[in-house]
C-alpha positions in Angstrom: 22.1 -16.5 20.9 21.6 -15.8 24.2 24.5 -13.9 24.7 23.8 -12.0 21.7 20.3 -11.1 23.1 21.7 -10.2 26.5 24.3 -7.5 24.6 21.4 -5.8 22.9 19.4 -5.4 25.9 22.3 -3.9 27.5 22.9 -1.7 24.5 19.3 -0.7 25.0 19.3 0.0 28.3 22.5 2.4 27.8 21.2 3.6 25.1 17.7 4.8 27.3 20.2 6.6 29.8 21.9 8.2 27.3 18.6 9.5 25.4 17.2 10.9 28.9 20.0 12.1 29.9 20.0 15.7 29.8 22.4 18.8 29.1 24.3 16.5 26.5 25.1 18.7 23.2 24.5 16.3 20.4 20.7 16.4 21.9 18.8 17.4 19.0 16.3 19.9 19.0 13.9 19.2 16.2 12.0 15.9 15.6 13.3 16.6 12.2 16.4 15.1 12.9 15.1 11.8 12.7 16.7 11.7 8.6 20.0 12.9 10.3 23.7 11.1 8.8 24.1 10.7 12.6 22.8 6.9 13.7 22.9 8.7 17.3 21.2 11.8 16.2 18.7 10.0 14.5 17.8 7.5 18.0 17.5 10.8 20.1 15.5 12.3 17.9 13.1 9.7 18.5 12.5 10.6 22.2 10.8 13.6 20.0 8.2 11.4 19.1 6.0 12.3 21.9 5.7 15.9 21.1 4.2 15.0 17.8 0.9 14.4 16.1 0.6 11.3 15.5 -0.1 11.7 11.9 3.8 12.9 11.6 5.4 10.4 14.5 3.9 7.1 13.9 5.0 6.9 10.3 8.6 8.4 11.0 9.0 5.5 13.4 7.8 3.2 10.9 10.5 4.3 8.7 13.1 3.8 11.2 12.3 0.5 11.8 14.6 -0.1 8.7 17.4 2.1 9.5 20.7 0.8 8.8 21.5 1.3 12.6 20.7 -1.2 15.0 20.2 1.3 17.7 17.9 3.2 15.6 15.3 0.2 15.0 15.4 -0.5 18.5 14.6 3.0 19.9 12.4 3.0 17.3 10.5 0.1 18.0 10.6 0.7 22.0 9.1 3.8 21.4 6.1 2.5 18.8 5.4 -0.6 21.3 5.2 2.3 24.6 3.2 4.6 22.2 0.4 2.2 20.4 0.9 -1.3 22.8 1.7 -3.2 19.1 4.6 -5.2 18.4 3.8 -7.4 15.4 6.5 -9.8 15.7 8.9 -7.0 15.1 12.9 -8.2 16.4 15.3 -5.2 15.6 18.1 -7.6 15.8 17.0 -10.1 13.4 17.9 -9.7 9.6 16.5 -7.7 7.0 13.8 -10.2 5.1 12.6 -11.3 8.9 12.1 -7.1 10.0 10.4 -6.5 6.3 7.4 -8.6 7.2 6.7 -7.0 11.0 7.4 -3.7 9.1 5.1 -4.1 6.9 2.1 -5.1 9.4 3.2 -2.3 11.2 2.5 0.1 7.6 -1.0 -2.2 7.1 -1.9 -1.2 10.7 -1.2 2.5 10.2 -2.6 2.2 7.0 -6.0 0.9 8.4 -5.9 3.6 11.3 -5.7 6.0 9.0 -9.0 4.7 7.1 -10.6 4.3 10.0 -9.6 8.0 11.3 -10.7 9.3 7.9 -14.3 7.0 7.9 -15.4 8.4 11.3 -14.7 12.4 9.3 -17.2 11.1 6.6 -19.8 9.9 9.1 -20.5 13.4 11.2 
């Protein structure tokens, strides 16, 4: 288990020098991308993130939380838990029914942010 662990944070920490590291041309260009056949497409696409509203990012990320890649769900997660401070018991290495239930608190949350956003438009 723990040697498991310590391969995915080494996958993770390769994986964040590759995503920053620039000049590389599989680097996608468009947030877009994110839907891409390409499991390394898709996890540089999520550096994107940051250059989008949130109303476009957060739920993308969300989504990618259940990618079939195990890069993916990581970036993914990394990049929701810089972004909004949240983890929700989310592991991206753990199986599919124990991901389902931090994914869906993570939909609930956005789901309630999204009421509330839309609640302080009805009040002014």
């Amino acid at each position: 288990m723990l040697r498991t662990r310590w391969r995915w944070i080494a996958l993770g920490f390769s994986l964040a020098c590759l995503i920053t590291t620039s000049g590389c041309g599989i680097a996608p260009k468009s947030f877009a991308k994110m839907t891409d056949p390409a499991g390394l497409i898709r996890a540089r696409s999520v550096g994107l993130a940051k250059n989008q509203p949130a109303q476009r990012a957060v739920p993308a990320l969300i989504d990618r939380l259940e990618d079939h890649d195990p890069v993916v769900r990581l970036v993914a997660y990394e990049e929701l838990k810089k972004e909004t401070g949240k983890s929700f018991g989310y592991v991206p290495w753990s199986g599919d029914k124990d991901r389902a239930g931090a994914v869906e608190r993570w939909r609930a949350w956005w789901k309630a942010q999204q009421a509330s956003l839309a609640n302080l438009g009805t009040n002014h």
